[in-house]
C-alpha positions as a printed Julia matrix, in Angstrom:
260×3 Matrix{Float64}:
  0.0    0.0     0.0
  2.69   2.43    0.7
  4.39   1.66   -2.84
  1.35   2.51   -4.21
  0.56   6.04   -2.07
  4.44   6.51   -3.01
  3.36   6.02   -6.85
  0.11   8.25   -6.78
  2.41  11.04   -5.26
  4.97  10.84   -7.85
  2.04  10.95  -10.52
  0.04  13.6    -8.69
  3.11  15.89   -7.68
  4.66  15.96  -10.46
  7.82  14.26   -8.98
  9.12  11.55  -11.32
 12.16  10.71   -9.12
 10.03  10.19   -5.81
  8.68   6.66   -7.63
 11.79   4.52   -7.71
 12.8    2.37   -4.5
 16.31   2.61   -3.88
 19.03   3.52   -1.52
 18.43   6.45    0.47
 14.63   6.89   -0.96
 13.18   6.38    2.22
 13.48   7.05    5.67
 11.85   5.48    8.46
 11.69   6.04   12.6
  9.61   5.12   15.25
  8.99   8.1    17.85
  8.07   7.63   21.18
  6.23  10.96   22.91
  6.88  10.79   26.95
  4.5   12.52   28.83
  5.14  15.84   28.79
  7.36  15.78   25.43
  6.34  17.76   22.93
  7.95  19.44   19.03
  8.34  22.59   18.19
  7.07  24.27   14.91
  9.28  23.17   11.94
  9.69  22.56    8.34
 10.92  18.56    7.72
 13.19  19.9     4.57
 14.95  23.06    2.79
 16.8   23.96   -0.34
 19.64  22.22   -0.76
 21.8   25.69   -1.44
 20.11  26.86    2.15
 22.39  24.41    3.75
 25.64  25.26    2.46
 28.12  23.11    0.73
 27.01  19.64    2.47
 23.49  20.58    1.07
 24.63  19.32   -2.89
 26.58  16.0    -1.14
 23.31  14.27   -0.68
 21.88  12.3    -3.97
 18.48  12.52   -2.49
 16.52  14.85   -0.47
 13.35  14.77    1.72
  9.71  15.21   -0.78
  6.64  13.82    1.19
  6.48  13.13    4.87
  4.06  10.45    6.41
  3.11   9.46    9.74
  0.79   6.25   11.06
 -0.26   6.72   14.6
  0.22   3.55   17.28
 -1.98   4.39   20.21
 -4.97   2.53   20.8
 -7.95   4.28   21.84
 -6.14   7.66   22.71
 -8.21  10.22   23.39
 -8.24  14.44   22.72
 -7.29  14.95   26.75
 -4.35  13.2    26.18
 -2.84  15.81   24.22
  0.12  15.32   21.43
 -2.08  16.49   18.47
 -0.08  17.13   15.34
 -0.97  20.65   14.1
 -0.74  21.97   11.25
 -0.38  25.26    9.14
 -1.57  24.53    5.66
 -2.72  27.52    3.0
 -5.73  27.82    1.56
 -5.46  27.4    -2.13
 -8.23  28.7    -2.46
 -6.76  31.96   -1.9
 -4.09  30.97   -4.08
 -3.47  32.96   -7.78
 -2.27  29.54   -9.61
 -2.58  26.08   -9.36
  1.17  25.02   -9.2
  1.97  22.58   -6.47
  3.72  24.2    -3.52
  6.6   22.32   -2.28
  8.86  22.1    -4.97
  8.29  23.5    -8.79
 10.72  21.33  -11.61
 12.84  20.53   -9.55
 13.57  23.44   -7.82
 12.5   23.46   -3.94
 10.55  26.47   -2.29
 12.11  29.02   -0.32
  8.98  31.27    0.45
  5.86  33.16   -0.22
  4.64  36.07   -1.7
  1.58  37.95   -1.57
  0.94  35.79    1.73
 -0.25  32.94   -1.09
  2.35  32.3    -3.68
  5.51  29.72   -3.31
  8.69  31.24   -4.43
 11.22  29.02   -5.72
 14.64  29.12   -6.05
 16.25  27.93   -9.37
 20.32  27.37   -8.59
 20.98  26.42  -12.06
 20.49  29.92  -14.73
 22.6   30.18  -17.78
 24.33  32.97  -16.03
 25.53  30.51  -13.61
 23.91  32.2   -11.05
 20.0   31.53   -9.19
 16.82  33.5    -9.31
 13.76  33.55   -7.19
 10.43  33.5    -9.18
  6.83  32.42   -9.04
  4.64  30.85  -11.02
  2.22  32.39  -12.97
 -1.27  30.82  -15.22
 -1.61  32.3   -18.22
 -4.36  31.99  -21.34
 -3.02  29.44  -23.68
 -5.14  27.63  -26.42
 -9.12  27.38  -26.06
 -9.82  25.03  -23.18
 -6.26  25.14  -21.81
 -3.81  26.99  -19.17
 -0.21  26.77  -19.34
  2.41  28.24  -16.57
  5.2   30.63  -17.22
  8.1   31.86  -14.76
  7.38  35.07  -13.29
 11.39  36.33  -12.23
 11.21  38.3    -8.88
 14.77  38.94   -8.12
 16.36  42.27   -9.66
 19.31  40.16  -10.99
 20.99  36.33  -11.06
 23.12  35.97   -7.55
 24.91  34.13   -5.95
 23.09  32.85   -2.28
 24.97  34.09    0.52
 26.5   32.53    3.64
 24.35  31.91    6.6
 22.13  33.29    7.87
 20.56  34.16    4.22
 18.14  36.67    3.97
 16.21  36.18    0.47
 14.07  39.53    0.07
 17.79  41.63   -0.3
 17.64  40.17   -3.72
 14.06  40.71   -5.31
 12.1   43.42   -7.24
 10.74  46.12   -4.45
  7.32  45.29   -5.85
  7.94  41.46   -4.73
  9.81  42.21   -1.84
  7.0   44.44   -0.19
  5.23  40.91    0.47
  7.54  38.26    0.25
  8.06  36.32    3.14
 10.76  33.82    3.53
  9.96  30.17    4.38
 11.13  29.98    7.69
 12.53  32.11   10.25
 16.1   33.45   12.21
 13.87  32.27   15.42
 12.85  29.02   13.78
 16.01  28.38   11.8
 19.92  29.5    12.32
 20.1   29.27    8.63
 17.88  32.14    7.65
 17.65  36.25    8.59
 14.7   37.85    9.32
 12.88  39.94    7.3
 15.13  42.82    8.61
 18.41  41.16    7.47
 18.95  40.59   11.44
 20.75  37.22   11.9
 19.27  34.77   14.67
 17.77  35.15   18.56
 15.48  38.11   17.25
 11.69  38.1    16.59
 11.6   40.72   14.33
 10.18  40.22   10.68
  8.67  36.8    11.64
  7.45  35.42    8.52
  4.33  33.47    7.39
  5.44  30.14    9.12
  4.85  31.83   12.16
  2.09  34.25   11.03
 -0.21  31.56    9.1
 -3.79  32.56    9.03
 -5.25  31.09   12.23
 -8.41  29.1     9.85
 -6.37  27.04    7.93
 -4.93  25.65   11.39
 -5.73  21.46   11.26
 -5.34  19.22   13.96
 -4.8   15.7    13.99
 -5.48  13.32   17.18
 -2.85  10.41   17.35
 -5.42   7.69   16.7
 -4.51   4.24   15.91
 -4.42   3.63   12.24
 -4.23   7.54   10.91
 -2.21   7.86    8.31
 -0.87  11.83    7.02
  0.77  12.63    4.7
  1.87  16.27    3.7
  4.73  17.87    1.28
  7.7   17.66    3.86
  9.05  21.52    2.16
  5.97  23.6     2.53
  4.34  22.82    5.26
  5.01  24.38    8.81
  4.16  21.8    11.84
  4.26  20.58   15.52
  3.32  18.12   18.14
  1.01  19.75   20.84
  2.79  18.48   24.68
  1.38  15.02   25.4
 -0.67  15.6    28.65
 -1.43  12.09   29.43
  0.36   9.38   31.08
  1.35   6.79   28.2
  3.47   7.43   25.63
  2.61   8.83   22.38
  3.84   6.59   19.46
  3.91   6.67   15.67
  5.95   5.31   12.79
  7.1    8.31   10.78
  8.66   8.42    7.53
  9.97  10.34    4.21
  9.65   9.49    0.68
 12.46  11.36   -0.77
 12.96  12.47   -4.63
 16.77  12.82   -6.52
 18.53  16.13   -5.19
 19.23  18.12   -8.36
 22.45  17.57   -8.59
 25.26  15.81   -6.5
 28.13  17.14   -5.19
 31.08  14.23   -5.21
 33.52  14.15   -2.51
């Protein structure tokens, strides 16, 4: 059954690469919640170039996450919900999958709705940051064009990496970046200050309150969710047993491979 969720994502997504078995395609853990253990709000995967050097030694990187819950019979009072911070596409301006766009993962949002992506491989030998726009092709069909939000190509910076110094004023008046200085070493905040500060907390801390879903570790659940795009945590187990659940990551072929 898992080989064929595993195939319907590949198909669905749009991710060829996230099909095959092989080694390093999938990881698998079993977590054990104590009582009184609980995760804080987090992304499962980033941009390869977000992690620096060691990011391109990888051949594979983290796509879909999925998690099957252990507990028998546990119940709401017993706390360690998973919660989640999905968008509403219905507020979204385009139909392209969040998550990752040919290839190239997303490193944040703009106009509070649509992913940004960054593409490490230009002609110039440089990246860009752009969106994806629909657009009017023949009768009865849409097609999708690049929308380029950055002012030029660049070259990403060292840690802590603050995305918006590179785009278009008109993009960088909404852009927010996927995750946070507070959240994540690796990125600035929207003020270009490095880590330990709350200012310019982005979307992943700022997600609408309504699209806010919450799953009770029941016996037999099954998620799954795109393990780039989606902010999540696991509410503090306030019962006395331990919270289990098998938890695992389909992962797709990194773009390219860094030998060493």
């Amino acid at each position: 059954r898992m080989r064929d969720l595993r195939r319907a994502l590949a198909l669905g997504l749009g991710r060829p690469s996230l099909e095959p078995e092989g080694t390093r395609k999938h990881e698998m853990t079993y977590n054990w919640y104590e009582p009184g253990a609980k995760l804080g709000r987090h992304l499962d995967e980033h941009h390869e170039e977000t992690k620096g050097v060691k990011g391109w030694q990888m051949p594979t990187r983290r796509s879909v996450t999925w998690l099957v819950y252990l507990n028998d019979g546990w119940e709401e009072e017993e706390g360690g919900a998973l919660r989640c911070f999905p968008r509403d596409k219905g507020s979204m301006s385009t139909d392209v999958q969040v998550g990752a766009h040919e290839g190239n993962l997303q490193v944040g949002w703009v106009n509070g709705r649509d992913p940004v992506f960054l593409d490490c491989f230009r002609p110039s030998g440089g990246s860009a940051l752009y969106r994806v726009a629909s657009t009017s092709g023949e009768v009865g069909k849409a097609s999708q064009e690049r929308c380029i939000l950055s002012v030029r190509d660049f070259d990403v910076p060292a840690q802590p990496i603050d995305f918006a110094s590179f785009l278009k004023s008109e993009a960088k008046e909404t852009f927010s970046q996927i995750s946070t200085s507070r959240l994540d070493p690796r990125f600035a905040s929207a003020t270009g200050t490095a880590a330990n500060t709350n200012a310019g907390k982005s979307n992943i801390e700022h997600a609408d309150e309504k699209t806010i879903l919450e799953v009770r570790p029941a016996a037999g659940t099954l998620v799954v969710f795109d393990s780039v795009s989606l902010p999540h945590l696991v509410r503090e187990v306030t019962g006395k047993r331990q919270r289990i659940a098998a938890t695992g990551w389909f992962h797709e072929d990194s773009q390219f491979v860094l030998e060493v």
